[in-house]
C-alpha positions as CSV (number, residue, x, y, z in Angstrom):
1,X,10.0,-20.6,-7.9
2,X,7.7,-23.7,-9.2
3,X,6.2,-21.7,-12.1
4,X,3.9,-24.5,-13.3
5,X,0.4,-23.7,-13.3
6,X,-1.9,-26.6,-12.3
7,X,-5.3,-24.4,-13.4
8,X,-7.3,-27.5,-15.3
9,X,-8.5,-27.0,-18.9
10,X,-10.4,-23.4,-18.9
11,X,-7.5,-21.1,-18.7
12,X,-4.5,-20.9,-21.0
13,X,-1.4,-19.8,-19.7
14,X,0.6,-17.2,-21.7
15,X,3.2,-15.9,-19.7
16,X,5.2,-14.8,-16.7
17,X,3.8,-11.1,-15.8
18,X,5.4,-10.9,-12.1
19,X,6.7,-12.4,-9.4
20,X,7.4,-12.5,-5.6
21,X,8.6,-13.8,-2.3
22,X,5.6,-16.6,-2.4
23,X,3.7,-16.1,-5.7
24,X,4.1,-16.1,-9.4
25,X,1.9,-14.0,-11.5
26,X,0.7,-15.2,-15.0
27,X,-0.9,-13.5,-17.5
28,X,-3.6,-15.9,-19.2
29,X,-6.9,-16.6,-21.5
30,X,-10.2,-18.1,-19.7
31,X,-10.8,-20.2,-22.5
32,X,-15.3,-20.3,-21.9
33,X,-15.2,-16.0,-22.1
34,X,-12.2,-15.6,-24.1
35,X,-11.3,-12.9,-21.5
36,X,-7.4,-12.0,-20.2
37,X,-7.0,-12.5,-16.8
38,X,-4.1,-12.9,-14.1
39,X,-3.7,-16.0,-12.3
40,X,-1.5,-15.1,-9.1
41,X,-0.2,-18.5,-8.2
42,X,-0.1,-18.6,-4.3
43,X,2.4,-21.0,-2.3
44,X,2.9,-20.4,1.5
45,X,2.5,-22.9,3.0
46,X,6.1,-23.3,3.8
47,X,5.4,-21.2,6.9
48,X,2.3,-20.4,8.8
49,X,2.9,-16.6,8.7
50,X,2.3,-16.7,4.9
51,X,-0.6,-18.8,5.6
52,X,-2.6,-16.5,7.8
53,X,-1.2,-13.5,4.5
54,X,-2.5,-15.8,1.8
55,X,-6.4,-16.4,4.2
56,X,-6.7,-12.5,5.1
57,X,-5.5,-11.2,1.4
58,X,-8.3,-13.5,0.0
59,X,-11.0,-12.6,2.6
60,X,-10.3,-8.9,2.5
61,X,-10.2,-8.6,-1.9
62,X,-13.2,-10.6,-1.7
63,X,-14.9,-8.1,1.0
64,X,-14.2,-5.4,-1.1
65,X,-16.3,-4.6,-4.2
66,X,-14.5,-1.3,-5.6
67,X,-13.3,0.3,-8.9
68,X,-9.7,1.1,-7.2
69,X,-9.5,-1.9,-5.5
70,X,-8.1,-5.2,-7.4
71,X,-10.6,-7.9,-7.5
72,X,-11.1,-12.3,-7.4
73,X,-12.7,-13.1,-10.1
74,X,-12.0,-17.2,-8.9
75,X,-10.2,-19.3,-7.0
76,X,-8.5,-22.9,-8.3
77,X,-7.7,-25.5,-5.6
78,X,-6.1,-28.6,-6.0
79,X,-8.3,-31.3,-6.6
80,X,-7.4,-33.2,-2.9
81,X,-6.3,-32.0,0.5
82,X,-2.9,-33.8,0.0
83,X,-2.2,-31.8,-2.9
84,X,-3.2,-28.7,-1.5
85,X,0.1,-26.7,-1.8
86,X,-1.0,-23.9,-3.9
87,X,-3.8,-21.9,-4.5
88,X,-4.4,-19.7,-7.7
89,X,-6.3,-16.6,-7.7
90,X,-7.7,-15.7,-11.1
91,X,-7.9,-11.7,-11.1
92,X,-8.3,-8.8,-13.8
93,X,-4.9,-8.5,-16.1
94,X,-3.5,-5.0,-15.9
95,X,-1.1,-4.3,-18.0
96,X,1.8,-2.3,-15.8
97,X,2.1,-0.8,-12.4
98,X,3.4,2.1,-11.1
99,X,7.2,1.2,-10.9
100,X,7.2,0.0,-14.6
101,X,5.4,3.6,-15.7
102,X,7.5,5.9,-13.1
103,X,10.7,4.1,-14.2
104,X,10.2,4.3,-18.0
105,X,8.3,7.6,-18.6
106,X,7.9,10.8,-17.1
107,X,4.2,11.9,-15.8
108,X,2.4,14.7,-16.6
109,X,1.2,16.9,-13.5
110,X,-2.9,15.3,-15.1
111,X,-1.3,11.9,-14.8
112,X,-0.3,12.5,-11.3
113,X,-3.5,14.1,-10.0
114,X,-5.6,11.3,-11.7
115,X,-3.5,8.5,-10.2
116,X,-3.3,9.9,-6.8
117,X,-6.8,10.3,-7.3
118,X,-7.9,6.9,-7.9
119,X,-5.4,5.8,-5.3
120,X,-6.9,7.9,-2.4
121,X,-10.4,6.7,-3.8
122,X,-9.2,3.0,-3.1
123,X,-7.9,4.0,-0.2
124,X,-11.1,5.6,1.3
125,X,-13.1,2.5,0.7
126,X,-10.4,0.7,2.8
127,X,-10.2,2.8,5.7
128,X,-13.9,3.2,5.9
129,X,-14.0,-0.1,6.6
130,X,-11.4,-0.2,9.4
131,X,-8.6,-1.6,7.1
132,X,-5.3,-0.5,6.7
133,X,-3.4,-1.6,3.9
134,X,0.6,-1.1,5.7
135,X,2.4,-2.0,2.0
136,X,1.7,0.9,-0.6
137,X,4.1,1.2,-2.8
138,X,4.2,2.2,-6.8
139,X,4.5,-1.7,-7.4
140,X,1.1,-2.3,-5.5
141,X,-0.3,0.2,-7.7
142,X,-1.8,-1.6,-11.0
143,X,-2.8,0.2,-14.1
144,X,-4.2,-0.6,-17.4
145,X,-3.7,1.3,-20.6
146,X,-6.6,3.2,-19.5
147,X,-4.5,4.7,-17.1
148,X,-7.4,3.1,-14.8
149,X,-5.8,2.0,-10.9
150,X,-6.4,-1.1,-9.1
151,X,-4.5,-1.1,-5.3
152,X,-3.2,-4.8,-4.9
153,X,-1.4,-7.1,-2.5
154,X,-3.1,-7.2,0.7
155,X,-1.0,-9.9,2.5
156,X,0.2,-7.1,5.4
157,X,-3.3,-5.3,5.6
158,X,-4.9,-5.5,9.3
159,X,-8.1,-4.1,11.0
160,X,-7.5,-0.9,12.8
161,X,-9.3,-2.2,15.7
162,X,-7.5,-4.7,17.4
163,X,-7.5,-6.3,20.4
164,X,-3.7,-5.7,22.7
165,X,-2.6,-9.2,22.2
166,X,-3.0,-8.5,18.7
167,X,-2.0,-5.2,18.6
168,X,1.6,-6.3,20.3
169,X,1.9,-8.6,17.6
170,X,0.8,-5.9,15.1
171,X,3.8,-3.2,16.1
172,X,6.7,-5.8,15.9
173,X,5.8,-6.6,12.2
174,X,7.5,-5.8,9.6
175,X,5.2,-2.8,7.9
176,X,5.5,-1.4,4.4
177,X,8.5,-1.3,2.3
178,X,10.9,0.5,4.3
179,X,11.0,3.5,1.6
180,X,7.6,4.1,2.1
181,X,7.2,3.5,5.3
182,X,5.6,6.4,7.7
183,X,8.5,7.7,10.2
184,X,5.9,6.5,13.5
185,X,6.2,2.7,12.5
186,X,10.2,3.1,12.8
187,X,9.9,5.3,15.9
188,X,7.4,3.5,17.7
189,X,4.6,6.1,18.3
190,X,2.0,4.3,20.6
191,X,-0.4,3.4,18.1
192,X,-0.4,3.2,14.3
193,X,-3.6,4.4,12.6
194,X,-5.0,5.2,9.1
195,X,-2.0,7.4,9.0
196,X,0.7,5.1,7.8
197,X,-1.2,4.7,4.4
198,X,-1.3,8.4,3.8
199,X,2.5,9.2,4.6
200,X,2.9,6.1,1.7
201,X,0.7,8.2,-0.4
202,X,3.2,11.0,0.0
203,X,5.9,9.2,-0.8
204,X,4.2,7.8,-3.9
205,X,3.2,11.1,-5.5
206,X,6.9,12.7,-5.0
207,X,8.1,9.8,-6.7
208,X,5.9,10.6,-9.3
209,X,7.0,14.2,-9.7
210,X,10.3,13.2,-10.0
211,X,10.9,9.7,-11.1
212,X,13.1,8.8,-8.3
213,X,11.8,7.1,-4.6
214,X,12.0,10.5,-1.9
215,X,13.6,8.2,0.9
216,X,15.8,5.4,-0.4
217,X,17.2,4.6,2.6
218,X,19.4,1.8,2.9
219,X,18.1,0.5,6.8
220,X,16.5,1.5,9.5
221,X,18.5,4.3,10.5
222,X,19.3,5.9,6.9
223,X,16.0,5.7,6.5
224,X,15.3,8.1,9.3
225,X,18.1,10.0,8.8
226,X,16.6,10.6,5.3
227,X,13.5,11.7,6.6
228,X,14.9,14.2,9.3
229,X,17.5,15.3,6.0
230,X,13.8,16.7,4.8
231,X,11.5,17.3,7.4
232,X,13.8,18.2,10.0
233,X,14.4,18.1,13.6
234,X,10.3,16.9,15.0
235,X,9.0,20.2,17.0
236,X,8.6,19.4,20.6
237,X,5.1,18.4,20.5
238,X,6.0,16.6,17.9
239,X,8.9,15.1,19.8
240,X,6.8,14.2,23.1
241,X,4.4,12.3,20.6
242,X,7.1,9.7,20.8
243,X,5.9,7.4,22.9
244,X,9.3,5.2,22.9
245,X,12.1,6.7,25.2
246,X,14.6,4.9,22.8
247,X,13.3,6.6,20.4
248,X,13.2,9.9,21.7
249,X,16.7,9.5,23.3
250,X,17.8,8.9,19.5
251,X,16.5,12.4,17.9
252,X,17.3,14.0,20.5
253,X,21.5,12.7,19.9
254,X,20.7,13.6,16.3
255,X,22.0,17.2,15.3
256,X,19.7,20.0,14.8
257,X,18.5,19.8,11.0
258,X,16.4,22.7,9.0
259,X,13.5,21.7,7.0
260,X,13.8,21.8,3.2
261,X,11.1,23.3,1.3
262,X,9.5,20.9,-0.9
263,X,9.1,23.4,-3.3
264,X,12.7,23.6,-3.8
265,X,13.4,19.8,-3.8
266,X,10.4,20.0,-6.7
267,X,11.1,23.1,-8.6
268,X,8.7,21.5,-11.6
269,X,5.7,20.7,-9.8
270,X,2.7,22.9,-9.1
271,X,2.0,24.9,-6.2
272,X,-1.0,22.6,-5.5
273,X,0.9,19.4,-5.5
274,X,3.5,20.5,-3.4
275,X,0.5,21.8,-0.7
276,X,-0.6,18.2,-0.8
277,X,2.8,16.7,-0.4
278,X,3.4,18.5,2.5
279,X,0.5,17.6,4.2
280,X,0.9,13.9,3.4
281,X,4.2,13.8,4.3
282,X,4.0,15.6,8.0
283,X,5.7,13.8,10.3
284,X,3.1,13.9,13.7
285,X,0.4,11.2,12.2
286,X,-2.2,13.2,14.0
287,X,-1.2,16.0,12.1
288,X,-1.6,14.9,8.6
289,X,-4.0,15.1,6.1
290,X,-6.7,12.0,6.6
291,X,-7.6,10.1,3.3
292,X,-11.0,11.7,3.2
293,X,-9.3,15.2,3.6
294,X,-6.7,15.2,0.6
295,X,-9.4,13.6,-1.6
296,X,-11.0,17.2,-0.9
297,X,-7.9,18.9,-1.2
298,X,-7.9,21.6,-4.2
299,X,-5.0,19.6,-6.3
300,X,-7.8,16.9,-7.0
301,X,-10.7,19.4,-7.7
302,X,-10.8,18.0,-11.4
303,X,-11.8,14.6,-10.3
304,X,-13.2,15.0,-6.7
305,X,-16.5,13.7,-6.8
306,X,-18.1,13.3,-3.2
307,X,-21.4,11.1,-4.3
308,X,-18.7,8.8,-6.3
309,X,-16.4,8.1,-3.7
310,X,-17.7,5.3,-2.0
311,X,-17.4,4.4,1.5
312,X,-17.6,0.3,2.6
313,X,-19.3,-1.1,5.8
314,X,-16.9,-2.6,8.5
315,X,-19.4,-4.0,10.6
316,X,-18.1,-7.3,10.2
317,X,-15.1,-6.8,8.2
318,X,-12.9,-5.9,10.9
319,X,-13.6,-9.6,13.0
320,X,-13.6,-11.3,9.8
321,X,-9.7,-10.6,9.0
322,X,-8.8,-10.8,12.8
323,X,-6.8,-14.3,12.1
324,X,-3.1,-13.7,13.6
325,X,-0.5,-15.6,15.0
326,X,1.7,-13.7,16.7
327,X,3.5,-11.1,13.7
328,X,1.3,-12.5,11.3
């Protein structure tokens, strides 16, 4: 990865903070304010896919106007069309993310509350707006030593109003990190709502009780298997939700399994998180708890703020990021 930095005179590079399949991340000085910022280096135009990522990242971060929700601050362009192979996005610099903190410290049951918190908060502004982010994770969690959180990387987020050309192209992608990836994306259920960013939720707060990821799995069929392991065998309404006969004729070969308590698999957390765990992590999406809903829920009573939870307007949000190739 190219890790040269062509940002012209006002910033000030000072080093490598992250870095991914098309982007490096530096952390830097904007020389006029004096202020640390992050300059995300951007280069996809190798393939057209990352193209229409890079466009619909910048459109919706610059949409959004939210305390949980990471912002632009500028963009640097190359000086002439024919050098146009990059683009750098100057952003706020926070210092860690959730991987680094989960990996190197444990959290106390206030640290979870007011991370989860923040990260439903984000996440109410998005889906208010029709937008589904489909790639939480801990790593696309950023946090300062304020312990304040910024959700980042919105290269797979999409509309939830979508056309059915679009939609086709929408179900074939590949969504979210498989380990936090809601059971319906794997299984096919007929549509994929707001949903899929709660069950990520889940997975995000019992990785935080813990320190370990609740469903490593290894592919596409461990990973279901490990979600059965926990859940167990779907109910029958649950079951018939299934819209993919494939699907269905694969849990059904599967051996009858007995859900674990959470409780048990989290013998150190409090009655309250566990409530909410199990509520984020129910398998039938139209069963589990909406954003809005576990925002309300009595684990986050110490933060919960209604008049300070803002929603955004989607009017034309949701046409504005429609730009897709097919599995864009």
């Amino acid at each position: 990865m190219d890790r040269n930095f062509r940002v012209g005179p006002d910033y000030s590079i000072i080093d490598v903070v992250g870095e991914g399949a098309y982007g490096v991340v530096c952390s830097a000085v904007h020389e006029p304010s004096k202020q640390k910022v992050a300059i995300k280096k951007i280069t996809p135009f190798d393939h057209s896919m990352f193209c229409l990522r890079t466009l619909r990242e910048i459109k919706l971060i610059r949409w959004f106007s939210h305390e949980n929700i990471i912002s632009i601050l500028d963009i640097v362009k190359p000086p002439s069309l024919d050098e146009f192979t990059e683009v750098y996005l100057i952003q706020e610099l926070m210092e860690t993310d959730m991987h680094r903190v989960i990996r190197t410290q444990d959290l106390s049951d206030d640290h979870c509350q007011y991370f989860i918190y923040q990260t439903l908060r984000g996440l109410k502004a998005l889906h208010s707006a029709a937008v589904l982010h489909r790639d939480l994770k801990p790593s696309n969690l950023l946090l300062n030593s304020n312990c304040d959180l910024k959700i980042c990387d919105f290269g797979l987020a999409r509309s939830a109003f979508m056309g059915e050309q679009e939609a086709t192209g929408f179900m074939t992608e590949y969504v979210a990190t498989r380990w936090y990836r809601a059971p319906e994306i794997m299984l096919t259920f007929k549509e994929y709502t707001k949903a899929i960013d709660v069950w990520s939720v889940g997975c995000i707060l019992a990785e935080m009780l813990n320190g370990k990821p609740l469903f490593p799995g290894r592919d596409y069929h461990h990973q279901l298997t490990l979600i059965l392991d926990i859940l167990g065998t779907p109910s029958l309404d649950d079951f018939y939700a299934i819209s993919s006969h494939r699907s269905r004729d694969y849990i059904r070969a599967l051996p009858f399994k007995k859900k674990k308590p959470f409780a048990q698999l989290y013998p150190n957390a409090s009655a309250l998180a566990i409530d909410l765990l199990e509520k984020c992590l129910t398998f039938n999406p139209k069963k589990r708890i909406t954003c809005e809903e576990a925002l309300r829920h009595p684990y986050l009573a110490s933060y919960h703020d209604p008049d300070d939870e803002p929603d955004s307007p989607r009017s034309t949000l949701a046409s504005s990021i429609s730009i897709t190739g097919r599995n864009s």
